[in-house]
N, C-alpha and C positions, 0 to 999 in steps of 0.2 A: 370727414371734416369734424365731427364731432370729438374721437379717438384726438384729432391732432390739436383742439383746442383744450380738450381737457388736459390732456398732455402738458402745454404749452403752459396750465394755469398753476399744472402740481409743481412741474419742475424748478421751482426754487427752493421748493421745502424739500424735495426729495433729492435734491441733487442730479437728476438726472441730463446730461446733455444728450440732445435731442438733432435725428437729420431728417429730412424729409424724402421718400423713397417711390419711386412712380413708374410702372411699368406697364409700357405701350403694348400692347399684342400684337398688333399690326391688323388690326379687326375694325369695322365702323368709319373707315377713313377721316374724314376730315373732323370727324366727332372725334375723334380717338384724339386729334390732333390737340381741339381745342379744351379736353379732358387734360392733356399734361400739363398747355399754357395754365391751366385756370389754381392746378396743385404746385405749381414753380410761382405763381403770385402767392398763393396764402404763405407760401414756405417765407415770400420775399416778405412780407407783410409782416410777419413772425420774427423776422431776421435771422432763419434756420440755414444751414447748408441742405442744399438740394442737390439728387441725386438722380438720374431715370437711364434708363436701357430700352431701346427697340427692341423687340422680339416678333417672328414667325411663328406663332402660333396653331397656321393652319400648317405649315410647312412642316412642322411637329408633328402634329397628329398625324397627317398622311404618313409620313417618314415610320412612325412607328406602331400604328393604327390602331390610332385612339380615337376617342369619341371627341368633339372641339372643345369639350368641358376640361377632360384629361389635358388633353394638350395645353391649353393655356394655363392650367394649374401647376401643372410641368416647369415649364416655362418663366411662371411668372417665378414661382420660388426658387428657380436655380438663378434669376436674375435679384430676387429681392437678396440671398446670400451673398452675391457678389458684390451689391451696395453693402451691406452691413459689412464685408471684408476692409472696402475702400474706406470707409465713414472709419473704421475700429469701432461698431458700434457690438456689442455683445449680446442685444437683442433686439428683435423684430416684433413690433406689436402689429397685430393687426385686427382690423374693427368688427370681423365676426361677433355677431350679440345671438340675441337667445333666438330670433324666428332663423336666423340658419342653423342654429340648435335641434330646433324640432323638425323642418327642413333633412336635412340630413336625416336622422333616428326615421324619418318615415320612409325614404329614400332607401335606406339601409334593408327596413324592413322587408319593404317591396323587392330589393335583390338577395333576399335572406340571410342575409349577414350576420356575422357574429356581434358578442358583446365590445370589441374593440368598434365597431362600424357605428353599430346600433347606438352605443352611447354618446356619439354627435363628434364635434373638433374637438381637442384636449388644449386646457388652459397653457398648457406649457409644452412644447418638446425638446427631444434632445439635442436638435439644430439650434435653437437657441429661440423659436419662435414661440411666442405669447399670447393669448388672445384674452386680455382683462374687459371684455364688454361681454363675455358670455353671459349674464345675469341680466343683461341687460335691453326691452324690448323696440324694436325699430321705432314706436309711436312715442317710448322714451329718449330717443335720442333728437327724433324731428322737434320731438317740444324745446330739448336744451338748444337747437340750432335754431327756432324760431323766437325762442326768450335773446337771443346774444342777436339777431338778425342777419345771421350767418347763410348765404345760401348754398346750396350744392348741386352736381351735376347730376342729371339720370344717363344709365346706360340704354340705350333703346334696345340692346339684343337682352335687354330685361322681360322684354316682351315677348320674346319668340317662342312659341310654344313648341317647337318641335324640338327644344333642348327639355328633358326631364326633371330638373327642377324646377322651371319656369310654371310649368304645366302643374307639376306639385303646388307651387307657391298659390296659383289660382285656386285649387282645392280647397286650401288651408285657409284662405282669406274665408270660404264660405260656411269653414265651422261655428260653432256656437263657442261663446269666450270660453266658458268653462272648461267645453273640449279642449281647447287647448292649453288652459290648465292643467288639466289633466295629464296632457301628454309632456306639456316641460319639467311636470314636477318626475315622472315617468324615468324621462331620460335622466333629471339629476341621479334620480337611487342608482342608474345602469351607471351614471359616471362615477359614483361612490362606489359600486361595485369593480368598477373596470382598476380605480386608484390600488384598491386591496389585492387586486388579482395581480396588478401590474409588481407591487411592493413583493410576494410571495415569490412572482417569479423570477425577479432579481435576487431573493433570497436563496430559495430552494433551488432552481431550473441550469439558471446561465449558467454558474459554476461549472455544471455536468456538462455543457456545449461546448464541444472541441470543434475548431475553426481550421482545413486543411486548405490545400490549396485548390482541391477539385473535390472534398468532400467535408461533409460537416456531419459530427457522429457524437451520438448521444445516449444516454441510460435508458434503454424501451423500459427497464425494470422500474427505473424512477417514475419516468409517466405513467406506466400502469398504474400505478400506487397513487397517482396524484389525480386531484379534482379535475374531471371535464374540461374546464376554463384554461386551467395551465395546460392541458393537455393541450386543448387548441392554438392559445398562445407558441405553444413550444413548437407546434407542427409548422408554423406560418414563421416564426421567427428561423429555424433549421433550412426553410423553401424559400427564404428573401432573398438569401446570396445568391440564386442562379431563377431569380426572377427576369424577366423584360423590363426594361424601364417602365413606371408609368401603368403598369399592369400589378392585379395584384396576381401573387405567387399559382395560387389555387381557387378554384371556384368553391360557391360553400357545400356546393354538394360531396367534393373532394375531399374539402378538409373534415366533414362529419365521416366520411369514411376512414380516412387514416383513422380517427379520433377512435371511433369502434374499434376497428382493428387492434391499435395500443392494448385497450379495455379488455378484449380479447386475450390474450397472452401469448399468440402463436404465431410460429413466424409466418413473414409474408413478404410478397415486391410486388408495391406499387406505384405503377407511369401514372403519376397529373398531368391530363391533358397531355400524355407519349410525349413529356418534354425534362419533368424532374424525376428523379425514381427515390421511392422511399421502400428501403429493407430493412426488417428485423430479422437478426439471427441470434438466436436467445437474448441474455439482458443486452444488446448492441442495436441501435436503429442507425439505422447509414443514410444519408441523406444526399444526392449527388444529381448531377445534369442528366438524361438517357446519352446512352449512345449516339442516337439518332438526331439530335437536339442542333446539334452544331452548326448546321447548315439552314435553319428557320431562323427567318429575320420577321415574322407575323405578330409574334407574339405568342403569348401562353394561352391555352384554350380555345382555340378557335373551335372546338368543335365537340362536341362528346365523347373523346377519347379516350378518357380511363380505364386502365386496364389491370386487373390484378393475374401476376403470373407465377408460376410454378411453385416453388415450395410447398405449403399444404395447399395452396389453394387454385385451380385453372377453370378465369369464368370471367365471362366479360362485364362491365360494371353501368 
């Protein structure tokens, strides 16, 4: 609510026209319900076009066995895309601010993640989605919604602690302020870092990344040569294309191996999770599905299955 009245207050000077976008998970039943009535009045109140999609959420997750977080994130953005298609609207704001900032980065941490995880949501992507409340903290936004006497909905599966961030967010409430200070100023430097890393690898990287139709093959000799960061960027961007929906490519234990390996200089073939295979043969890294991959509808990783085979090296990982 905040997002959409600030919105509401810029866009004369910014020029911006504005739609209003709502999407049901199919979660909370009759909550869920009265969650869409209540954003289809502000929109009406606003005199916005309003937009919403029902979605299966859970029907998602089991289908491609995700966690209920996954799935509804899934979900919700391949519905919010298809509003913004309908509207012609060219981006997607949405009201992320700084405590799912730190949120996330700790989240990250705990499943050891890289610096793209670790650094929280990005202000911008290349779908076209935006998040301009990242600077900005939850007790600051209830203030502007309690100065204008704006009220809003709570989601009750806010509560449920058997989803991991929930369980986080209770943690987080019981630090000292400073600590979290601490940890927002933290993640800004990794998102200033991540911005640098990102710009380099658009620079140096993608150019070398050849796109086939069942392989994706790239300079081993360039990543050798290049910083850690790109290195892992590049391993994760080469493993997207024959990723699972909804999953990521590599676990991080995976991708710190490829990473060494590169570093390394000698050739190797390695199964992530017996599902992608990555091969270098001199300056060539080949990046392709396994064999064996075709017939798993699970997902990637289900189990500790990394395997590095033949070439200099026969050992299980």
């Amino acid at each position: 609510m905040g997002l959409l009245y600030a919105a509401a207050d810029l866009a004369p000077a910014t020029g911006w026209i504005l739609s209003v976008a709502h999407v049901h998970h199919g979660w909370r039943g009759r909550d869920a319900d009265r969650d869409q009535l209540f954003v289809a009045g502000h929109a009406r109140r606003l005199g916005l076009p309003f937009f919403s999609r029902r979605q299966n959420a859970r029907e998602e997750s089991r289908r491609l066995g995700l966690s209920p977080e996954a799935g509804a994130r899934r979900v919700r953005y391949e519905a919010l895309l298809a509003m913004a298609d309908e509207a012609g609207a060219r981006r997607i704001a949405t009201a992320h601010q700084r405590d799912d900032r730190i949120e996330s980065h700790l989240l990250a941490r705990r499943r050891k993640g890289g610096l793209a995880s670790l650094a929280g949501p990005r202000e911008s992507r290349a779908d076209g989605v935006v998040r301009p409340l990242l600077d900005v903290t939850r007790g600051h936004i209830r203030e502007f919604l309690a100065a204008r006497s704006l009220s809003f909905r709570r989601d009750a599966s806010n509560g449920d602690l058997r989803l991991d961030r929930n369980r986080l967010r209770r943690e987080i409430s019981r630090l000292d302020g400073r600590e979290v200070e601490a940890i927002a100023r933290r993640v800004e430097r990794l998102a200033r870092l991540r911005d640098r890393v990102d710009g380099e690898f658009e620079e140096r990287i993608r150019p070398a990344i050849l796109v086939g139709r069942n392989v994706v093959i790239t300079s081993a000799a360039l990543l050798q040569r290049s910083p850690a960061e790109l290195r892992r960027r590049a391993v994760l961007e080469c493993a997207a294309r024959f990723s699972v929906a909804g999953r990521a490519p590599l676990t991080g234990r995976e991708r710190e191996r490829i990473v060494g390996l590169l570093a390394d200089g000698t050739d190797f073939r390695f199964e992530a999770g017996r599902l992608i295979r990555f091969r270098r043969r001199g300056e060539r890294l080949e990046v392709r599905r396994a064999p064996d991959a075709s017939g798993r509808k699970k997902g990637n990783n289900r189990r500790d299955g990394s395997v590095i085979l033949g070439d200099r090296r026969e050992s299980l990982v």
